[in-house]
C-alpha positions as CSV (number, residue, x, y, z in Angstrom):
1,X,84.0,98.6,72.0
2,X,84.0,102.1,72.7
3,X,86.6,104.5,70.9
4,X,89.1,106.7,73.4
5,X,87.4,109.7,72.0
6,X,83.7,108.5,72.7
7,X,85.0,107.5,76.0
8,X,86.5,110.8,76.5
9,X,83.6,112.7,75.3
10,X,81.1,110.6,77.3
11,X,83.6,111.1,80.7
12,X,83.4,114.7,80.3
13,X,80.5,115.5,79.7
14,X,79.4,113.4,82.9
15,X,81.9,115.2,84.9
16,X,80.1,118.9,83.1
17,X,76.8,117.2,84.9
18,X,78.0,115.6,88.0
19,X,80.1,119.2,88.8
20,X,76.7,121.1,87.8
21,X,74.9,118.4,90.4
22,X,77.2,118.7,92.9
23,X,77.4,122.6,92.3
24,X,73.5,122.9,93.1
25,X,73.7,120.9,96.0
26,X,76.4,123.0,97.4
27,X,74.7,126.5,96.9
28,X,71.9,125.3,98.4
29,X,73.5,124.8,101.6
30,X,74.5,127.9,101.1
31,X,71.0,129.5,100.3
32,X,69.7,127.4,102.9
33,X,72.4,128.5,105.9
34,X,72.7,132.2,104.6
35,X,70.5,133.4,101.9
36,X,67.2,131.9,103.6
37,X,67.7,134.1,106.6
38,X,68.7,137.3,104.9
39,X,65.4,137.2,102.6
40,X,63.3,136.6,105.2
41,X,64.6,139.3,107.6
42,X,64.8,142.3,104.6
43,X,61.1,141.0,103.9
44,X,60.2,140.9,107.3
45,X,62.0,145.2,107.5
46,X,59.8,146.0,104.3
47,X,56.3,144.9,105.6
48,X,56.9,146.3,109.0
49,X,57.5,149.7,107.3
50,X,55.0,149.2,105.6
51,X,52.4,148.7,109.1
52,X,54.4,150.9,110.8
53,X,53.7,153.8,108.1
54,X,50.0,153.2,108.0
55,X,49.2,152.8,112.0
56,X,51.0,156.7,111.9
57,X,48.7,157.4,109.1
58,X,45.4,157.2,110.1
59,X,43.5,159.3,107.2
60,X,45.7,157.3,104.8
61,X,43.5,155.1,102.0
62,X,45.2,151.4,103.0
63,X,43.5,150.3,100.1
64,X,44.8,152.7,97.5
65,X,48.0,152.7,99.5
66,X,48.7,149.2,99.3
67,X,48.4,149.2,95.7
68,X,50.9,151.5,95.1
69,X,53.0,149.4,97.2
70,X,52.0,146.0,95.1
71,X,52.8,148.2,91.0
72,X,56.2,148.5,92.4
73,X,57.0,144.7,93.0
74,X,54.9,142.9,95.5
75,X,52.4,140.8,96.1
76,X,49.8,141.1,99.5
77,X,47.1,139.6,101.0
78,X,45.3,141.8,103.6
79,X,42.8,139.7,105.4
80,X,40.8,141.6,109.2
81,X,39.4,140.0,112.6
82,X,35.9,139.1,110.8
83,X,38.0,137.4,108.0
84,X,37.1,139.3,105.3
85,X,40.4,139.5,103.0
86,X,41.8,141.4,99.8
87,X,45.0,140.9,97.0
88,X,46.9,143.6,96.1
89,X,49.0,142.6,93.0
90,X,49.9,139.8,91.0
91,X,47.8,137.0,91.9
92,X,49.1,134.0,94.0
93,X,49.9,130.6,92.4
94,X,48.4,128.8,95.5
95,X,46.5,130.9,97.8
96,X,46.1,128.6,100.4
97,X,46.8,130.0,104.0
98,X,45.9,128.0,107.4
99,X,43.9,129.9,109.6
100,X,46.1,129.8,112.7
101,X,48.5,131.2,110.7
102,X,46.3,134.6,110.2
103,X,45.1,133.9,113.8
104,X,48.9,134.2,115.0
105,X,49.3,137.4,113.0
106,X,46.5,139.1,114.4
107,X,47.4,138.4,117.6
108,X,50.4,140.2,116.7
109,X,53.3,138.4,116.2
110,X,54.9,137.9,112.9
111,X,54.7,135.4,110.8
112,X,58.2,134.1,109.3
113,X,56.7,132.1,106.3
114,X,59.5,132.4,104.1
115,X,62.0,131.0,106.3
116,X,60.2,127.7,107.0
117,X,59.0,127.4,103.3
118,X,59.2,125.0,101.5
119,X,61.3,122.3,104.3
120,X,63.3,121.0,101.5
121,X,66.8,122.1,100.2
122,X,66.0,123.8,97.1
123,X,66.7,127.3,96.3
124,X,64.2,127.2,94.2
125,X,61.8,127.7,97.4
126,X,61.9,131.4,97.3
127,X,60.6,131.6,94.0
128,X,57.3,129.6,95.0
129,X,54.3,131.8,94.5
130,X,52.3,130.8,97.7
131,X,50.8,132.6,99.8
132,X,52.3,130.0,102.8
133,X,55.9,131.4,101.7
134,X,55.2,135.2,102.9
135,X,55.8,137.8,105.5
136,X,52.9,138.4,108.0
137,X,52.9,141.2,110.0
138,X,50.0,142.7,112.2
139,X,49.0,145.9,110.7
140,X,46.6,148.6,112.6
141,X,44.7,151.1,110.5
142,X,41.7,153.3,112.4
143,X,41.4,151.1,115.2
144,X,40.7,148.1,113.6
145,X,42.9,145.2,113.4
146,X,44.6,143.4,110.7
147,X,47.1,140.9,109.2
148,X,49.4,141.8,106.4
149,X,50.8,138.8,104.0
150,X,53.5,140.0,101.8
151,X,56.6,139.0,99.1
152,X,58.2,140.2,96.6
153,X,56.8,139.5,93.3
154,X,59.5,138.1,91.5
155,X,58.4,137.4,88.0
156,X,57.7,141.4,88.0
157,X,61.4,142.0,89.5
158,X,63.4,139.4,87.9
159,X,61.1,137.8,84.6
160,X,64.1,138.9,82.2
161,X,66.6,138.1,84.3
162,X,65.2,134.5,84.6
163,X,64.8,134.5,80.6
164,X,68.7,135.8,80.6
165,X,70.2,133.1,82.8
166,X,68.1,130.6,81.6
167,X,69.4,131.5,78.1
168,X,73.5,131.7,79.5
169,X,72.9,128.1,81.4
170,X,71.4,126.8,78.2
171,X,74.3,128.0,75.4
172,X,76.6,127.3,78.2
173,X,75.8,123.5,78.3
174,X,75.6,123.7,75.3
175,X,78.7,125.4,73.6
176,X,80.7,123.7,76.4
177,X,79.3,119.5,74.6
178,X,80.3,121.1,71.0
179,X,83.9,122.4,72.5
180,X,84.6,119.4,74.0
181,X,83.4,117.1,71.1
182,X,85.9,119.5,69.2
183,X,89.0,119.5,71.3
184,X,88.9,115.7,72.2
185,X,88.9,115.5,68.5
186,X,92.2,117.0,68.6
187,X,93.3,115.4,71.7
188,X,93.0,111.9,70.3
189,X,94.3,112.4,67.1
190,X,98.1,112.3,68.2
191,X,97.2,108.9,70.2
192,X,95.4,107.4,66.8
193,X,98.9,108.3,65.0
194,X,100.6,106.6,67.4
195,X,98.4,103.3,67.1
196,X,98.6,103.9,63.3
197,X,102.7,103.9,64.0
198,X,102.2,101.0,66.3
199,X,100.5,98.9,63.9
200,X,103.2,99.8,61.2
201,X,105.9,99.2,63.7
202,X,104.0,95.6,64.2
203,X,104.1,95.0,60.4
204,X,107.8,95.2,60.3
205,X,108.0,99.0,59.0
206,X,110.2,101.3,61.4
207,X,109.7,104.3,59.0
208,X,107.8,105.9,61.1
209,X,106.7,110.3,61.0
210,X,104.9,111.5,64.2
211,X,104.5,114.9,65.5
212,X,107.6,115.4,68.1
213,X,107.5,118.6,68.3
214,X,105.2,119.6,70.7
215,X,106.1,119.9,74.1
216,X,103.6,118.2,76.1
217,X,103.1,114.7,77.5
218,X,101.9,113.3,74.3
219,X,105.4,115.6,72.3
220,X,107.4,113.5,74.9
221,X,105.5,110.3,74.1
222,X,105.8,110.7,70.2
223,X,109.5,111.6,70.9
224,X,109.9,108.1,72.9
225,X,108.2,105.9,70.5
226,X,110.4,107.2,67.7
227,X,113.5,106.3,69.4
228,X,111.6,103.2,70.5
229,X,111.3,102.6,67.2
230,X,114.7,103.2,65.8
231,X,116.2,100.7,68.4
232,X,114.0,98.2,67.4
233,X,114.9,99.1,63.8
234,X,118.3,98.2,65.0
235,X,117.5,95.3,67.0
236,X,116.1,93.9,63.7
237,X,118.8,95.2,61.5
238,X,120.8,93.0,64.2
239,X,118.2,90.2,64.5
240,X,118.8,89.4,60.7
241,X,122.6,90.3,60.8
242,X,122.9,87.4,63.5
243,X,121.3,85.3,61.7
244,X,123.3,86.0,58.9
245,X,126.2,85.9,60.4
246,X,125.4,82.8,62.6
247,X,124.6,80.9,58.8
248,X,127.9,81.7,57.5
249,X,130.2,81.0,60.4
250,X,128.8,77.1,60.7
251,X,128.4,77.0,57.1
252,X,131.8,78.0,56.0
253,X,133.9,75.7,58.4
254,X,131.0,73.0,57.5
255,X,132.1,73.2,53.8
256,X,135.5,73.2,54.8
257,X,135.6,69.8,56.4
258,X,133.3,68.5,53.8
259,X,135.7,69.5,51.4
260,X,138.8,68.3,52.6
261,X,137.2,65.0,54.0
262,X,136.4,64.5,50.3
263,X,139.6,65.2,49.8
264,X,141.3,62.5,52.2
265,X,139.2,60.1,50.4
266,X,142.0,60.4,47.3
267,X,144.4,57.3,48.3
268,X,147.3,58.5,46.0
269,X,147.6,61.8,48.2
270,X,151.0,61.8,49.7
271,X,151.6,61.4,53.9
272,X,152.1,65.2,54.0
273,X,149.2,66.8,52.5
274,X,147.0,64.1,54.3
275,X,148.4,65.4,57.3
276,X,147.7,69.1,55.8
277,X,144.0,68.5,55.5
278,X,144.0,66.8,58.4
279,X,145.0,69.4,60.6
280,X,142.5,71.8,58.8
281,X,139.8,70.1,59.6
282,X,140.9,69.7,63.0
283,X,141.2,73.6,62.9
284,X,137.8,73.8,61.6
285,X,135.9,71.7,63.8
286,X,138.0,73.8,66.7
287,X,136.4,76.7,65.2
288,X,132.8,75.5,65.5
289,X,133.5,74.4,69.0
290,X,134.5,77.9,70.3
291,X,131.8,79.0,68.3
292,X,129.2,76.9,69.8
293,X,130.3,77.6,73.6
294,X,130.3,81.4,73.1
295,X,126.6,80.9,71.9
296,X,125.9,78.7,74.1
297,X,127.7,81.3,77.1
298,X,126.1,84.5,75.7
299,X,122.0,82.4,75.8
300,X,123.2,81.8,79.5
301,X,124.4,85.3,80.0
302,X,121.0,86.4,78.7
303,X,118.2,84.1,80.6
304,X,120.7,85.4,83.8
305,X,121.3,82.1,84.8
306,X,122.6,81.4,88.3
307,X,126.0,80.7,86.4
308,X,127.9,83.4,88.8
309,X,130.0,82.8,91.5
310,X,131.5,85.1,93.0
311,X,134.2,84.7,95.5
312,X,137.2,87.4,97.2
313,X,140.2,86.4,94.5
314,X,143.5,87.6,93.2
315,X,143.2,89.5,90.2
316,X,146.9,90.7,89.4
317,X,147.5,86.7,90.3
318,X,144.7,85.8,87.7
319,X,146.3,88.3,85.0
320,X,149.9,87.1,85.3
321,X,148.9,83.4,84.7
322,X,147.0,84.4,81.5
323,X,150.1,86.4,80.2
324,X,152.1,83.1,80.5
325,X,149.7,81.2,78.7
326,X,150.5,83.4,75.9
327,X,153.8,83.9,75.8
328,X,155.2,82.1,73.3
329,X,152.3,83.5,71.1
330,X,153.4,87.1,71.7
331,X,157.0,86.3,71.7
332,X,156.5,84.6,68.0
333,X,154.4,87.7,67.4
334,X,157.8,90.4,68.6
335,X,155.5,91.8,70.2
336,X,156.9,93.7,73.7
337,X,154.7,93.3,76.6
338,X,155.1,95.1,80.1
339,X,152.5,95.5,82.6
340,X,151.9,96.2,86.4
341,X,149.9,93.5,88.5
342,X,150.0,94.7,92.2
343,X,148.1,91.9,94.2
344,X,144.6,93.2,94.5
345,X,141.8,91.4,95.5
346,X,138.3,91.6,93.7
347,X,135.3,90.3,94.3
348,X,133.9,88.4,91.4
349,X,133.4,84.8,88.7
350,X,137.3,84.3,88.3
351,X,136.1,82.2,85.3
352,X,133.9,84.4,83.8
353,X,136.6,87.0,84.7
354,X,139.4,85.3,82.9
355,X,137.2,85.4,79.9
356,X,137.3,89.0,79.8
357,X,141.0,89.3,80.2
358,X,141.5,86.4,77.5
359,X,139.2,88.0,75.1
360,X,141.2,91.3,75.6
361,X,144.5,90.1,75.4
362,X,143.8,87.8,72.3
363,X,142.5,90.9,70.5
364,X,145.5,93.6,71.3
365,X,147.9,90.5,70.1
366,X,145.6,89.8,66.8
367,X,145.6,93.2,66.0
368,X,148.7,94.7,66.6
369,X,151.4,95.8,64.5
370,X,154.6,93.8,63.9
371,X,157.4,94.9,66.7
372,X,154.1,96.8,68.3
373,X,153.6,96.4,72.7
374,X,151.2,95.8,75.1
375,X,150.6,97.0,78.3
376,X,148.6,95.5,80.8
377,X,147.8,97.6,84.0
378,X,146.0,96.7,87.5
379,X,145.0,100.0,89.6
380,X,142.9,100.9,92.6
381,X,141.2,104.5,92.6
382,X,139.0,105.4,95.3
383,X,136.1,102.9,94.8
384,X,137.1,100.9,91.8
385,X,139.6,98.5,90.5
386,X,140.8,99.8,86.9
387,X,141.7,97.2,85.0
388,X,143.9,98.5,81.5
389,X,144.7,96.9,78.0
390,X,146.6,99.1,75.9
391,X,148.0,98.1,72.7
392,X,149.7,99.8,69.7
393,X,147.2,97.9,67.0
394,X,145.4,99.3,64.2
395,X,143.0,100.8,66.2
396,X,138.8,101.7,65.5
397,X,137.1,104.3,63.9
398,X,134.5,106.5,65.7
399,X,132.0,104.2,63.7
400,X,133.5,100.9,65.4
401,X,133.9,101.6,68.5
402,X,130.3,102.2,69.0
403,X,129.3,99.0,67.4
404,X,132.5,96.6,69.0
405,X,130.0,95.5,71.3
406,X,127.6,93.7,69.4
407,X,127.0,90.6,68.4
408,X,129.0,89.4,65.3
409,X,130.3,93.1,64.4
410,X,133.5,92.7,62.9
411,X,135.9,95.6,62.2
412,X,136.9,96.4,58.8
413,X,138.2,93.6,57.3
414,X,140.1,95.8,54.9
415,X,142.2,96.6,57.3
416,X,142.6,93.2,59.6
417,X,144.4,91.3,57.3
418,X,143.8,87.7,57.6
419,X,142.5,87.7,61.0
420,X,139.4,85.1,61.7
421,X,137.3,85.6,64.6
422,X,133.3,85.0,65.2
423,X,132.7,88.5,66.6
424,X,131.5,87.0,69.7
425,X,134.5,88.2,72.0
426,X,133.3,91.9,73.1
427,X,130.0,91.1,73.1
428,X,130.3,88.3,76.1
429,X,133.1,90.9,77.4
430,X,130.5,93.5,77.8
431,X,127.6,91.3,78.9
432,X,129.9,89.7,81.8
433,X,131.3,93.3,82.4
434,X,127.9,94.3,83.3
435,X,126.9,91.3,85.1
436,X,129.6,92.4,87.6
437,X,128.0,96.3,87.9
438,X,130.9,97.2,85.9
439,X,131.9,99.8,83.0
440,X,134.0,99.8,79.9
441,X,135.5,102.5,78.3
442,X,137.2,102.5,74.9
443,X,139.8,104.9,73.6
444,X,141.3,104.4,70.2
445,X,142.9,106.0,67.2
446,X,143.5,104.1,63.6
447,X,146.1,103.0,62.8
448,X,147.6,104.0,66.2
449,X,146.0,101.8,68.9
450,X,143.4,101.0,71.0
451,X,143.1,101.4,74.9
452,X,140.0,99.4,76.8
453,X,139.3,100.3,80.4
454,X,137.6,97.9,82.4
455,X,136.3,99.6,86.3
456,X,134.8,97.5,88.6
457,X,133.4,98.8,91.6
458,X,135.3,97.8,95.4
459,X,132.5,96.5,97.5
């Protein structure tokens, strides 16, 4: 398999040739159309001068005359009636000429030689040393008749300049494979890091240096596979943290009932404490359950299973039944609630709804402060419903509000006491928030409370 860089190479130098192909071709319309004319006209101006001069110059020496003509650049055939015929200059390559050609001239007309020769399209044509691709002109010296051939002799006029351009074309080609072969080189090498880093980043190693600083396509690619990189960094940092997590909370209520069930198996514990371990393990084996159908909620959430539907419902209506669901937990709790449920209609899961508004409410009453409120607001603005949870808890740091979100984070558990939890909540919060089109936004200070916003769009 070929290398990008061979590749590269390989395509540009065949696009060097193909342009050079297709750059001939095209300039040889263009000799062909215009340049093939012109020379044969300013040819055709130079040799009638040249008969016109002599036929008004009868005690002229044609011969002598018409070698001073050929030493300054031209090649002629002089040729009379009884076909007896001279050269004057450098000899012709092919000196083949038909007959009715000289025939034609001496009959005197002119004959255009150099704009029928050769037929094919090739600039090259007008360098061909024949005598077919010449002037003729009738010529008339003393009375007698004949008919001048003549062209430039180009090789006299132009040898160097042949050498020169053939020289520029040459280095040209040339310098322009070594350049390329050089600044591919170059080119490629950021896009041989990057499958360097992608291999790495295959292997499991996220530590990753590329060249982000340039400010090109390939800058803004190396810029977008680090942070690529960095969120899978944190997707595995996550990946393992899950699992972690996952491990301990069915491990730990596992050993817990394994414990206590050993426990029960004592006959000389006393009615009460049977009853104590009892309703432990029940409290365990609650925990796993709630466990298992958040994991088993969030896998659904994630393959976007058809789980949602949506129907026009009562949301202040929704809200109030949930607050009386827990009101003997909040009054146990001193905590003062208040709120402000006008009867607004949304359009959403009411199930997977009242998940959201459990999951809220059960965290502003686990982590407030003794004697602390809630207040629960329903609000229409423009083109949203703004739903509002705020509570006078211990609040987040900047650090945990930006990680409340995912799976298993837990806040500080310095600082919320004895409160258990899987760490599942916000996650299916924000993941059912979404699945609705709508937002979340979280303002909170420690150790003063927390407010969560949730905005649904009115559709």
């Amino acid at each position: 398999m070929k290398s990008l860089y061979t590749k590269f190479v390989l395509m540009t130098i065949g696009i060097m040739l193909f342009s050079g192909m297709l750059a001939f071709f095209l300039s040889n319309m263009y000799y062909q159309q215009k340049l093939k004319p012109y020379n044969d006209h300013k040819t055709t101006v130079i040799a009638e001068s040249i008969a016109t001069y002599t036929d008004e110059h009868p005690t002229l020496d044609l011969q002598e005359y018409l070698e001073n003509i050929a030493s300054i650049g031209y090649q002629m055939y002089l040729v009379d009636q009884t076909g007896e015929a001279s050269f004057f200059g450098a000899p012709f390559r092919n000196e083949q000429l038909a007959s009715s050609a000289q025939e034609y001239v001496l009959n005197g007309n002119v004959y255009h030689g150099i704009l029928y020769f050769p037929r094919e399209t090739f600039v090259t044509g007008f360098f061909a040393n024949e005598l077919n691709n010449t002037i003729g002109v009738p010529l008339t010296h003393n009375g007698k008749q004949y008919a001048l051939f003549l062209r430039p002799n180009l090789k006299l006029l132009f040898n160097e300049m042949h050498l020169l351009f053939a020289a520029l074309l040459g280095l040209t080609v040339l310098l322009s494979i070594i350049f390329v072969i050089i600044s591919t080189k170059f080119l490629v090498k950021p896009i041989s890091k990057l499958t360097t880093a992608t291999t790495s980043l295959a292997n499991g190693h996220f530590n990753i240096q590329l060249d982000d600083n340039r400010q090109d396509e390939l800058g803004e690619l190396s810029r977008s596979f680090l942070q690529m990189a960095k969120k899978l960094e944190r997707v595995e940092d996550t990946r393992k943290e899950f699992i972690s997590n996952i491990s301990h909370d069915i491990q730990s209520p596992l050993s817990n009932i394994k414990g206590y069930t050993t426990l029960l198996e004592n006959d000389s514990l006393s009615h009460t404490e049977r009853k104590q371990y009892i309703s432990i393990i029940n409290g365990e084996i609650k925990r796993l359950s709630t466990l298992t159908k958040q994991l088993l909620l969030l896998a659904s959430l994630d393959r976007n299973e058809e789980i949602m539907q949506k129907k026009r419902f009562n949301v202040g209506k929704q809200l109030k039944e949930l607050v009386q669901n827990y009101q003997w937990v909040i009054g146990e709790k001193g905590i003062m609630l208040s709120y402000t449920l006008p009867d607004l209609d949304i359009n959403g899961d009411p199930s997977l709804l009242n998940t959201v508004w459990d999951n809220l409410l059960t965290n502003a009453i686990k982590y407030n402060q003794p004697d602390g409120t809630i207040d629960i607001t329903v609000e229409q603005c423009a083109a949203s419903i703004i739903v509002t949870f705020e509570d006078t808890g211990i609040g987040l740091s900047t650090t945990e509000i930006d990680r409340i979100f995912e799976r298993f984070y837990r806040a500080d558990t310095s600082r919320t006491r004895t409160v258990e939890g899987t760490g599942l909540g916000l996650s299916i919060v924000s993941t059912i928030v979404q699945l609705h089109e709508g937002k979340i936004h979280v303002d909170s200070k420690e150790n003063e409370g927390t407010t969560i916003r949730v905005e649904f769009p009115v559709y």
